[in-house]
PASE-116770 format. One record per residue: y, z, x of N, C-alpha, C in turn; residue number from 1. Coordinates in Angstrom, 1 decimal, m for minus. Layout:
% residues N
Y	Z	X	Y	Z	X	Y	Z	X	NUM
...
***
This chain:
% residues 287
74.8	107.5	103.5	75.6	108.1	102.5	75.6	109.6	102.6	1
76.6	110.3	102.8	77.0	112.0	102.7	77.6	112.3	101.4	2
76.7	113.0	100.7	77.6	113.8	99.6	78.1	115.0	99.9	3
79.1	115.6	99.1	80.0	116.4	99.4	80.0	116.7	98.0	4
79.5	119.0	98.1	79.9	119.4	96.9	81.6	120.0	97.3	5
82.3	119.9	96.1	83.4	120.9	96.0	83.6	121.2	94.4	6
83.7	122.9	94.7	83.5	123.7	93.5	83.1	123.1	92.5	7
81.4	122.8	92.5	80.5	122.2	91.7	80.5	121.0	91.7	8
81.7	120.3	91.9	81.3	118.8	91.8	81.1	118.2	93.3	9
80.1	117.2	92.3	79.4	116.7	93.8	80.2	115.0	94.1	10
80.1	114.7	95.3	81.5	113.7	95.6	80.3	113.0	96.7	11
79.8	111.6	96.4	79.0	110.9	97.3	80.1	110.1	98.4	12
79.7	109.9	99.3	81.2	109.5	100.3	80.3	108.4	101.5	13
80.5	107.5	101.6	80.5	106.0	102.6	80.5	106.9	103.9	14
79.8	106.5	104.9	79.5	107.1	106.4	80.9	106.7	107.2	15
81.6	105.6	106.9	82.7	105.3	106.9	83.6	104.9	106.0	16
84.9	105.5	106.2	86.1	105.1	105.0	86.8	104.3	105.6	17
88.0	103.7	104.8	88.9	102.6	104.9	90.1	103.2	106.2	18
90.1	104.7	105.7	91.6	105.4	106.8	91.0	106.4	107.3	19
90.2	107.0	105.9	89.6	107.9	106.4	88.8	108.6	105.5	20
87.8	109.8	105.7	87.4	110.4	104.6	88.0	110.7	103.0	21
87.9	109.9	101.9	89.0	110.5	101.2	87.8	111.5	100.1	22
88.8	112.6	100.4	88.5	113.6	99.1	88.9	113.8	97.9	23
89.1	113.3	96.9	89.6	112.6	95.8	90.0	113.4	95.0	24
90.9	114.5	95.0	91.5	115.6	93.7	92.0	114.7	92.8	25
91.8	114.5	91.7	92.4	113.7	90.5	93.9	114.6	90.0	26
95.0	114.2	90.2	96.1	115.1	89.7	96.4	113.8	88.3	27
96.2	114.5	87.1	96.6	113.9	85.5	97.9	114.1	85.5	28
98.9	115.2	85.9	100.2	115.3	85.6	100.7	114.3	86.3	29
100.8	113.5	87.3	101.0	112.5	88.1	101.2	111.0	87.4	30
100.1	110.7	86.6	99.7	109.7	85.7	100.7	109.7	84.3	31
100.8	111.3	83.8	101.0	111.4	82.7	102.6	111.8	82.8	32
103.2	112.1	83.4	104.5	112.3	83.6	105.8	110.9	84.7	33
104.6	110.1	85.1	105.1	108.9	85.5	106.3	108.3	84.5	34
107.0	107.6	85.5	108.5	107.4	84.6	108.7	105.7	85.1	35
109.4	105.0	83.8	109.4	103.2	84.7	110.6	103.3	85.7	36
111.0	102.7	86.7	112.0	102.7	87.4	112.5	101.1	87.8	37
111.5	100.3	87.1	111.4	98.8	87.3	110.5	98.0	86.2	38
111.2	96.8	86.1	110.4	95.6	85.3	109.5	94.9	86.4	39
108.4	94.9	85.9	107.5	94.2	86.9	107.9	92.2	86.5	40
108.3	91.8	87.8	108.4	90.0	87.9	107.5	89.5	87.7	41
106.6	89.9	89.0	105.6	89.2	89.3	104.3	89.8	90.2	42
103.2	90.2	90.1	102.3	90.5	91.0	101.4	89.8	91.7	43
101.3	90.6	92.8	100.4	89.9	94.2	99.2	90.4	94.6	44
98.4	89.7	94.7	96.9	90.4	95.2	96.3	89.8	96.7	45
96.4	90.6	97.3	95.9	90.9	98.8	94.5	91.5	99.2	46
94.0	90.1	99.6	92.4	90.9	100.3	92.8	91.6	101.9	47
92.4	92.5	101.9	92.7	93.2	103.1	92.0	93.7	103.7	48
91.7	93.7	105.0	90.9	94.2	106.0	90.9	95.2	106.8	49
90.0	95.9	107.3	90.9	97.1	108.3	89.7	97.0	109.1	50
89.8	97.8	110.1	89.2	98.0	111.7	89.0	99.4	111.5	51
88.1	100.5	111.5	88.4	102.1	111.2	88.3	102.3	113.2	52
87.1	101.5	113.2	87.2	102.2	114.4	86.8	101.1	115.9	53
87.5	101.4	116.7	88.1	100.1	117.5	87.0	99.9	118.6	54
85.5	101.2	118.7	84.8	101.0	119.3	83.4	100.1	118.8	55
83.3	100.3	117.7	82.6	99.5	116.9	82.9	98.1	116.2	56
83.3	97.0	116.5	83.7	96.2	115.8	83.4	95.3	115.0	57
82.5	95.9	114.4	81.6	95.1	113.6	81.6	95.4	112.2	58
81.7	97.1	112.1	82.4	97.5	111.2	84.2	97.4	110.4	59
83.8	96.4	109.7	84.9	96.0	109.4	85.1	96.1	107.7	60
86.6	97.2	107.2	86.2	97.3	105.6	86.9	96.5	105.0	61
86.9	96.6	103.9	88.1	95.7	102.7	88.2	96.6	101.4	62
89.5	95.9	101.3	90.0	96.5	100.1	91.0	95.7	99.2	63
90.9	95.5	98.0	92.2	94.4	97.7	93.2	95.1	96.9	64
94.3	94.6	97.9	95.3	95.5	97.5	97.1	94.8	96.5	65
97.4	95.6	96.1	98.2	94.5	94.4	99.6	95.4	94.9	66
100.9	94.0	95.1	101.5	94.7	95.3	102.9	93.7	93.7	67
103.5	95.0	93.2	103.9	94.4	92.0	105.7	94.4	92.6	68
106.3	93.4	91.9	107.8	93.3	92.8	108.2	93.1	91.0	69
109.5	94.0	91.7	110.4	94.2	90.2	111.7	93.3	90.5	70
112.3	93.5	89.6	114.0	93.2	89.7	114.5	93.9	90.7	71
114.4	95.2	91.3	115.4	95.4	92.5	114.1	96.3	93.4	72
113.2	96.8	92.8	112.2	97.3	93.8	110.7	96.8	93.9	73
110.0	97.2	94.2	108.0	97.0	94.4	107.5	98.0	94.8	74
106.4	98.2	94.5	105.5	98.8	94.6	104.3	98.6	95.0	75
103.1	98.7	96.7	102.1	98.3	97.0	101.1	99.2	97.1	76
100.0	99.1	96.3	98.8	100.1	96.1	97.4	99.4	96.1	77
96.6	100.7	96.0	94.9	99.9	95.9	94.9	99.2	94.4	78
94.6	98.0	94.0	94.4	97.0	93.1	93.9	98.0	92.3	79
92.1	99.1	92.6	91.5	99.6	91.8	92.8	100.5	91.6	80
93.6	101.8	91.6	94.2	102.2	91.4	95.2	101.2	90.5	81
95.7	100.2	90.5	96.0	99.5	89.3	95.7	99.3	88.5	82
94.3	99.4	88.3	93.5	98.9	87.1	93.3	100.0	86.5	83
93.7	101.1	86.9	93.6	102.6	86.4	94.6	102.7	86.1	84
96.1	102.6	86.4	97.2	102.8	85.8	97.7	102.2	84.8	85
96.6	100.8	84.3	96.9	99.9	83.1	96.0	100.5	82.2	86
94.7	101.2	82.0	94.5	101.6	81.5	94.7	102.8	81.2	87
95.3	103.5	82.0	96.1	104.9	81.4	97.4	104.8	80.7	88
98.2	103.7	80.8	99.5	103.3	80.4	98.8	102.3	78.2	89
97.4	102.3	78.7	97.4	101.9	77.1	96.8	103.2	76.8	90
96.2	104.4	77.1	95.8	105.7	76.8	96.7	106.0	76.5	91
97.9	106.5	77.4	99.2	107.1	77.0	99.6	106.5	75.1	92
99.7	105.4	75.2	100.3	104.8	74.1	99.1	104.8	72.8	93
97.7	104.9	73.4	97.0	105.1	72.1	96.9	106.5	71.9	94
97.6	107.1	72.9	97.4	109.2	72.2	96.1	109.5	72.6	95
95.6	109.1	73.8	94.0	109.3	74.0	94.3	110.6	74.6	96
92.7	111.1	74.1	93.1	112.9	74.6	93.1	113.0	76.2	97
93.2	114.1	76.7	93.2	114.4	78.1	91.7	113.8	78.6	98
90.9	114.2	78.1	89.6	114.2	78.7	89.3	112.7	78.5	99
89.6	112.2	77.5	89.2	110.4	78.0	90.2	110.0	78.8	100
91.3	110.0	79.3	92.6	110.2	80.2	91.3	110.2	81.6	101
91.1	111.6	82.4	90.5	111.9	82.8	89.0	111.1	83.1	102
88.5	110.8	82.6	87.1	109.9	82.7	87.8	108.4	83.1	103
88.9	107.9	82.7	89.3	106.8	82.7	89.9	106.9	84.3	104
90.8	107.9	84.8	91.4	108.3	86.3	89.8	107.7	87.2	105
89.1	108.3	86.4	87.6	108.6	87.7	86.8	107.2	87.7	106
87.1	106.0	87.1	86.7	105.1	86.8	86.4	104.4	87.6	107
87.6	103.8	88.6	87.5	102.7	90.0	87.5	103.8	90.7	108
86.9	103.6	91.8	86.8	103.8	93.5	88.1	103.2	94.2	109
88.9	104.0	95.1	89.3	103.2	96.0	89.1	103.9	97.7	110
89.2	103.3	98.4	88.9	103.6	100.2	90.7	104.2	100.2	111
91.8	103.6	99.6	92.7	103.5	99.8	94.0	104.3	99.1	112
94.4	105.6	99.4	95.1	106.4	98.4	96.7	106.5	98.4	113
97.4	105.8	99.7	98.4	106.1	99.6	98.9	104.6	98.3	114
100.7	104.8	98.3	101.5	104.1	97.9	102.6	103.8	98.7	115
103.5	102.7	97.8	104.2	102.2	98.7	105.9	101.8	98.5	116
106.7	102.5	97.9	107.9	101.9	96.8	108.6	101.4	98.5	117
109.1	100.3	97.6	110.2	99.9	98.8	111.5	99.5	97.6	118
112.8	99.9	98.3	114.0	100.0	98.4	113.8	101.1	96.5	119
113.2	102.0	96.5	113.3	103.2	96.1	113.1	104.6	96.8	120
114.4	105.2	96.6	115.6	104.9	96.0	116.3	104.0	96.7	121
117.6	103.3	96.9	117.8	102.5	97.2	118.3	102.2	98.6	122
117.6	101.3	99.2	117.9	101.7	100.8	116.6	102.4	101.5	123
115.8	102.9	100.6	114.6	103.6	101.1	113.1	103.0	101.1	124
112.6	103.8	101.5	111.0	103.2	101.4	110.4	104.5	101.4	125
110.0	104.9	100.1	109.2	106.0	100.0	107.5	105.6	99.8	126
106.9	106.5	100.6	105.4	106.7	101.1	105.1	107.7	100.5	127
103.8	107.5	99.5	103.1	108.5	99.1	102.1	108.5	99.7	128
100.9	109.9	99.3	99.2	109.6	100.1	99.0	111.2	99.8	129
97.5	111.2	99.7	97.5	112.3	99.3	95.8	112.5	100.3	130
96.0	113.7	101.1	94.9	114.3	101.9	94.3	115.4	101.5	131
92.8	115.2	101.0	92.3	115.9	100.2	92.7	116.4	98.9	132
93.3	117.9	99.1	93.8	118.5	98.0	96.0	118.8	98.2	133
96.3	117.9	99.6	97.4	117.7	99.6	98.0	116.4	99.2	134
99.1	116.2	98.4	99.9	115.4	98.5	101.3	115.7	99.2	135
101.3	114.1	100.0	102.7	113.9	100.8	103.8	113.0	100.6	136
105.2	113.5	100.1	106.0	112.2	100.4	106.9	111.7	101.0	137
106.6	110.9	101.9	107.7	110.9	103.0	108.3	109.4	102.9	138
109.9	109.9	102.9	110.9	109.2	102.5	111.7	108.8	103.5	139
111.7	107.1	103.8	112.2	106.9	105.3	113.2	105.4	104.9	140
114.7	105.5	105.7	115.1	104.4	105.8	114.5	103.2	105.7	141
114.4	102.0	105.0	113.9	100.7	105.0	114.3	99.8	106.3	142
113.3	100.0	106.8	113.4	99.1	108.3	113.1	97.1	108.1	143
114.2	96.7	108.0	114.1	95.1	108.4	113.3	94.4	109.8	144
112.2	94.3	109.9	111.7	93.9	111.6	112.6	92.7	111.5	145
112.3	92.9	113.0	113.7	91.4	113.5	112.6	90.2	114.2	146
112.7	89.7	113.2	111.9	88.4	113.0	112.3	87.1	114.1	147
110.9	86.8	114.2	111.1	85.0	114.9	110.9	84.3	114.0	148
111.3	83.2	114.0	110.8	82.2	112.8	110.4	81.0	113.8	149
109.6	80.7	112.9	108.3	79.3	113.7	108.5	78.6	113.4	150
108.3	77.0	113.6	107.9	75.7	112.7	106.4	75.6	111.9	151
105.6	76.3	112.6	104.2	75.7	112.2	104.3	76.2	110.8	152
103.3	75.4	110.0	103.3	75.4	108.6	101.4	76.0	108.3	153
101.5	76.2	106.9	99.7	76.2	106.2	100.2	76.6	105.0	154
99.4	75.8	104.4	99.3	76.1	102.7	97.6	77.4	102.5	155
98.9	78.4	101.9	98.0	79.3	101.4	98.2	79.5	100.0	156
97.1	80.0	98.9	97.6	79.7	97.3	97.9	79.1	97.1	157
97.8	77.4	97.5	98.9	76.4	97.0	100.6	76.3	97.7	158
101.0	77.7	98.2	102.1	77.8	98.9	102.7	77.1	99.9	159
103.3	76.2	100.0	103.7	76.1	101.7	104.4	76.7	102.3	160
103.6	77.4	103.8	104.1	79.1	104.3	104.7	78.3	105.5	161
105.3	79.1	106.1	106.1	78.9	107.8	106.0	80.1	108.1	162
105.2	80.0	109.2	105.2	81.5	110.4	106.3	82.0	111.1	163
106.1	83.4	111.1	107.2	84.0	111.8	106.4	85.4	112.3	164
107.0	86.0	113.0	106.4	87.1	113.9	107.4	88.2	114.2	165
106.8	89.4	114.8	107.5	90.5	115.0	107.0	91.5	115.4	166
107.6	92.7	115.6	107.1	93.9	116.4	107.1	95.1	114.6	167
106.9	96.0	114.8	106.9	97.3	113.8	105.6	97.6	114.0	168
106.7	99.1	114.2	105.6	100.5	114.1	104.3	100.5	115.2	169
105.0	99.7	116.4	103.4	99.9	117.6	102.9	98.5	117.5	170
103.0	97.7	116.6	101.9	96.5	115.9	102.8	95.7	116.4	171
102.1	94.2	116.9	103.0	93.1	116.9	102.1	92.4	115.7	172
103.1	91.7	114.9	102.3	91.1	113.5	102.5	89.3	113.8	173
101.8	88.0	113.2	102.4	87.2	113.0	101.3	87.2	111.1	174
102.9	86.4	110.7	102.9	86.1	109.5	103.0	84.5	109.2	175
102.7	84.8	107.8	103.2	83.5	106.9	103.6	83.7	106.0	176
104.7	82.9	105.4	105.1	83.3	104.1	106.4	81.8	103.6	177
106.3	82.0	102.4	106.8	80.9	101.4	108.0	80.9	100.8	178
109.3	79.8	101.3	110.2	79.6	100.5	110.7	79.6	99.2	179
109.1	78.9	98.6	108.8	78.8	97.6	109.4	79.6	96.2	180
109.0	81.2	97.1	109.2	82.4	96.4	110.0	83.0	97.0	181
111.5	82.9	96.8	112.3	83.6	97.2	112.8	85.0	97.2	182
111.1	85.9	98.0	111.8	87.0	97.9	111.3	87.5	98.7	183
111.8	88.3	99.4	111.4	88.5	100.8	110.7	90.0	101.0	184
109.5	90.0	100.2	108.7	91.2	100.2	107.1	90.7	100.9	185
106.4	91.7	100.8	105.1	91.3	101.2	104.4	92.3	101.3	186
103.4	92.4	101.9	102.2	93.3	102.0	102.8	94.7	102.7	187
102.0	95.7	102.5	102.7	97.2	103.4	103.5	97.2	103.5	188
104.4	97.2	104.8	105.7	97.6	105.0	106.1	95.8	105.5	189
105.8	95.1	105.8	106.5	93.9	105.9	107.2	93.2	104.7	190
108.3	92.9	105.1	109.7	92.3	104.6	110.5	91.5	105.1	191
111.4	91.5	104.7	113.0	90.7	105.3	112.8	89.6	105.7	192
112.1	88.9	105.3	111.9	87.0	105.1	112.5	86.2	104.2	193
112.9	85.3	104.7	113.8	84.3	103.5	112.7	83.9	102.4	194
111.5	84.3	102.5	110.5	84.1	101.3	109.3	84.9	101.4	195
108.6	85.0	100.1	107.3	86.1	100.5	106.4	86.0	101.0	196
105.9	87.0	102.1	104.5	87.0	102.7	103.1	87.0	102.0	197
102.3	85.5	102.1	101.0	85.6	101.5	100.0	85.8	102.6	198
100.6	85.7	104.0	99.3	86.4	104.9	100.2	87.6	106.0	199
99.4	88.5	106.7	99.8	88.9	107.7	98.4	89.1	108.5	200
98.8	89.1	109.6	97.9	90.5	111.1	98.1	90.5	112.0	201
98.3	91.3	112.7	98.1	92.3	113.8	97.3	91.7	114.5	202
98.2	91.1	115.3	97.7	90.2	117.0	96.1	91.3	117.7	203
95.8	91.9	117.4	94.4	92.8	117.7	93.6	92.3	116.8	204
93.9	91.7	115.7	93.0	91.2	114.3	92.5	92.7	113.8	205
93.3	93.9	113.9	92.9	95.2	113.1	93.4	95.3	111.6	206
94.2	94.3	111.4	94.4	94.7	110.2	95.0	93.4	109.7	207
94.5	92.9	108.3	94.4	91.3	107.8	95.0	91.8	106.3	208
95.6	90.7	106.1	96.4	90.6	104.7	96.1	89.6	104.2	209
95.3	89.0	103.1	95.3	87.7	102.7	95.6	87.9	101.2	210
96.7	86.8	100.7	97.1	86.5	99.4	96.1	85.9	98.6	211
95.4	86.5	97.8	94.3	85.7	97.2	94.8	85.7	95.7	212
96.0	86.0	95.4	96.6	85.3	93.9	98.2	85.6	93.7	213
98.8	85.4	92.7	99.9	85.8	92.2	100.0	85.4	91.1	214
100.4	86.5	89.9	100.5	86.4	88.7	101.9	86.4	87.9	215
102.7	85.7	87.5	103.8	86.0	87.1	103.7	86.6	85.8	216
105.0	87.9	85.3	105.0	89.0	84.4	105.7	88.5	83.1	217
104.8	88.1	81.9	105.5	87.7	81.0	105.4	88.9	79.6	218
105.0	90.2	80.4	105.2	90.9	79.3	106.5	92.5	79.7	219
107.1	92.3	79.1	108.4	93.0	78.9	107.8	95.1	79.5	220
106.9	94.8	79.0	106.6	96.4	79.1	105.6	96.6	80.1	221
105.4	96.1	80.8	104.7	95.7	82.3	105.7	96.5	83.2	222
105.5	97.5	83.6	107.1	98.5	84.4	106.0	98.9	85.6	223
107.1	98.9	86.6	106.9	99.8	87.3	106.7	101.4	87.6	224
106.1	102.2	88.0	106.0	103.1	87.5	106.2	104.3	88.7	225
106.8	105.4	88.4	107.1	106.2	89.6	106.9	107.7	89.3	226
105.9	108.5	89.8	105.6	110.0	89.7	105.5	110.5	91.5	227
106.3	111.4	91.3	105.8	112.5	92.7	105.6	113.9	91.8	228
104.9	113.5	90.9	104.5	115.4	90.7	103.6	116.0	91.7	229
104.1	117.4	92.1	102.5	117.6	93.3	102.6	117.6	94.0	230
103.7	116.7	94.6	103.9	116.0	96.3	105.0	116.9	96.7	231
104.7	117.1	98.1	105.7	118.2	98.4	106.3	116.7	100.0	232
107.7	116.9	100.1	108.6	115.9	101.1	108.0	116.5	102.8	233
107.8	115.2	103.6	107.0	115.2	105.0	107.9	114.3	105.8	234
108.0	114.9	107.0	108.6	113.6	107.8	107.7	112.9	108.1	235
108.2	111.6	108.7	106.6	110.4	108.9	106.1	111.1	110.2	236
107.2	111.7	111.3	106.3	112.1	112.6	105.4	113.1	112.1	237
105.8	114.6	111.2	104.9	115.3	110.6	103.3	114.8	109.8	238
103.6	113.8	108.9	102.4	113.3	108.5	101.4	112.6	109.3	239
102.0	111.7	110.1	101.0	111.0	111.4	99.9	112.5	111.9	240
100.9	113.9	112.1	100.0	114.4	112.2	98.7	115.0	111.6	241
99.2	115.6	110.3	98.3	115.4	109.3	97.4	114.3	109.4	242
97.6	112.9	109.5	96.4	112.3	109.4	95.4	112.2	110.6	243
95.9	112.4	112.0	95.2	113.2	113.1	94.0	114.4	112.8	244
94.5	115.0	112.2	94.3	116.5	111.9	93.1	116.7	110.9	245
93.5	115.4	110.1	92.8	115.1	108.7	91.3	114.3	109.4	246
91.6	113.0	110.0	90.4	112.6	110.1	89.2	113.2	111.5	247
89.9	114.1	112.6	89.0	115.0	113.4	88.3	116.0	112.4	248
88.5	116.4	111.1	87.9	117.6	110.5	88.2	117.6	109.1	249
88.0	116.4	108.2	88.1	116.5	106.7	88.1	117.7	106.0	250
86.9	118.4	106.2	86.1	119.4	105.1	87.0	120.7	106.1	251
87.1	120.6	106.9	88.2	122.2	107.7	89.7	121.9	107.4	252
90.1	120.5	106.8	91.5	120.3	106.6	91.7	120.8	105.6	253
90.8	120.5	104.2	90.8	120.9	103.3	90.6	122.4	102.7	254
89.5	123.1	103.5	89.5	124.4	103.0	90.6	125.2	104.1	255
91.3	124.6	104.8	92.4	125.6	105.1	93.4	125.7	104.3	256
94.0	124.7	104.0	94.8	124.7	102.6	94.4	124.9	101.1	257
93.0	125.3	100.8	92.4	125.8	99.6	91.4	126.8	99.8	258
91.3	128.1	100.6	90.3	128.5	101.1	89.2	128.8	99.8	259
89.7	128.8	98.5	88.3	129.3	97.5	88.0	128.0	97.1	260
88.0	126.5	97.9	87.2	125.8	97.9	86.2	125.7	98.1	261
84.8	125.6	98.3	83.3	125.7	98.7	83.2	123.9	99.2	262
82.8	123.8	100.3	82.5	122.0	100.3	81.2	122.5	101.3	263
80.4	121.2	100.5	78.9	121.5	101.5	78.9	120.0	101.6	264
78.2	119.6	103.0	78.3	117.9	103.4	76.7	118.3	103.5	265
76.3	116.9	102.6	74.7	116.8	102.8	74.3	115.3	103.3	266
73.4	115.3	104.2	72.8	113.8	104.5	72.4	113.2	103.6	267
72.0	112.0	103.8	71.2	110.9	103.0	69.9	111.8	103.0	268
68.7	112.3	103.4	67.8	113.3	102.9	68.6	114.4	102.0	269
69.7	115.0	101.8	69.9	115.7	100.8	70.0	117.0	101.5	270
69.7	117.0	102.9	70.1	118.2	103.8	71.4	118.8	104.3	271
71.7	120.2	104.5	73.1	120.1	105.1	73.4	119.7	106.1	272
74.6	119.6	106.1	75.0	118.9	107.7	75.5	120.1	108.3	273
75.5	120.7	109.4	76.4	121.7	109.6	77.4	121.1	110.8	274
77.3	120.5	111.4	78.4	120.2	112.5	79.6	119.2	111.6	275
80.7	120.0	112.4	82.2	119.7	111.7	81.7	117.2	111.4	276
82.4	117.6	110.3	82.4	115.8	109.7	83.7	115.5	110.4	277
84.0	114.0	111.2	84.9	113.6	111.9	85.0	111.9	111.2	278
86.0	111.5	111.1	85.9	109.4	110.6	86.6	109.4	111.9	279
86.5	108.0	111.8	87.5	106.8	112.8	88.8	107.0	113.1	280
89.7	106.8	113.4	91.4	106.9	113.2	92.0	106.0	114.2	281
92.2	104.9	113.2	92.8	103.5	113.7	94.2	103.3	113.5	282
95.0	104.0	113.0	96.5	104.1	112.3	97.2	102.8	112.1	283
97.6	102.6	111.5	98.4	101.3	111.2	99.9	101.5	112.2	284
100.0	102.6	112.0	101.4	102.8	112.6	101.5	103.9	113.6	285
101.2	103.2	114.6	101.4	103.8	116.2	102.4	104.2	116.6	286
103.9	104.4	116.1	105.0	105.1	116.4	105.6	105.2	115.9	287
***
């Protein structure tokens, strides 16, 4: 374990992260100026796996990730990050002050900071993520992969899925997913199936999607929710770099864009570390 002070607070951090080091600036205006843009249907929960780093393979993380599908859009995020936004959305409405607001932000952990709106706005697929003390949003046409469809069958959740497969973003994926539920969303950026995806991965087995529930929305004020306060617009080639940039030198990414930040990285004895901190960088999306 490395802790990391920044301007007095101290930030304990995993020897390995999920994408990468995350440095966790809490932005409240984000939370609190959020706007609905959708009725939530129905929600999905995904155990998911990642590979950080491809020389090690043994090291393998998880994270369960909830992706909520509306009437015309969705939204896919860290679950913990969910469980924060339902609790802030009853703060909001009980008038809790900032500072319980704030304690409640800090509550869940996640490895996992970006977001994920698909066909908001419409036609689009807007990507949030936020590196260190930057937030990025990069807003890209909604890409349909051009699918094979398979015969083979498996029942997942009760579902009965039929495989299909594809190429996106560098990855060749094979899936599964269910007539059942006629809607052709799924995990990350996968879509455009005559029914929803409850599993996916990445023929390398780097990156795993498993459907481990689905909840249907029977309460009316269950919304979807949409803030880019903070976030300043990135092209996707621009941000790939950033995340390059980001995981060879966390603590130098961050005080170049904050120089009266102070960050000290200490070992597990509580010593400093002085040679530059580096994570893994496994990218989901190779091109």
């Amino acid at each position: 374990m490395k802790c990391m002070a920044i301007a007095g607070i101290i930030l304990c951090l995993p020897k390995t992260a999920f994408a990468q080091m995350n440095i966790n600036i809490v932005n409240k205006n984000e939370v609190l100026k959020a706007e609905a843009i959708d009725e939530v249907l129905f929600s999905v929960q995904y155990e998911t796996t990642f590979l950080p780093d491809t020389l090690n393979t043994e090291k393998v993380l998880n994270e369960t990730m909830m992706l909520k599908v509306g009437k015309k859009s969705s939204v896919y995020y860290s679950y913990a990050k969910f469980l924060t936004d339902s609790i802030i959305e009853i703060d909001k409405k009980n008038g809790a002050s900032i500072d319980v607001i704030s304690a409640h932000m800090e509550q869940y952990n996640s490895k996992v900071s970006y977001k994920i709106y698909k066909n908001h706005p419409v036609g689009k697929v807007t990507y949030l993520d936020q590196l260190g003390m930057n937030r990025f949003l990069c807003e890209e046409k909604m890409e349909m992969p051009k699918w094979t469809l398979l015969s083979d069958t498996m029942t997942i959740a009760s579902y009965v899925c039929q495989k299909a497969t594809c190429s996106l973003y560098g990855r060749n994926y094979e899936v599964w997913y269910t007539t059942e539920i006629a809607r052709g969303d799924g995990p990350w950026k996968l879509q455009g199936l005559p029914g929803l995806i409850l599993k996916a991965q990445d023929t390398q087995g780097h990156y795993t999607f498993v459907c481990t529930g689905i909840t249907q929305n029977h309460d009316k004020e269950n919304k979807i929710m949409y803030s880019t306060d903070g976030y300043q617009p990135i092209s996707r080639k621009e941000l790939n770099k950033m995340y390059t940039r980001y995981a060879a030198d966390p603590v130098g990414f961050v005080t170049s864009s904050a120089p009266n930040v102070q960050i000290v990285v200490r070992g597990a004895d509580g010593n400093p570390i002085k040679k530059p901190v580096n994570t893994p960088f496994n990218p989901i999306e190779r091109e």
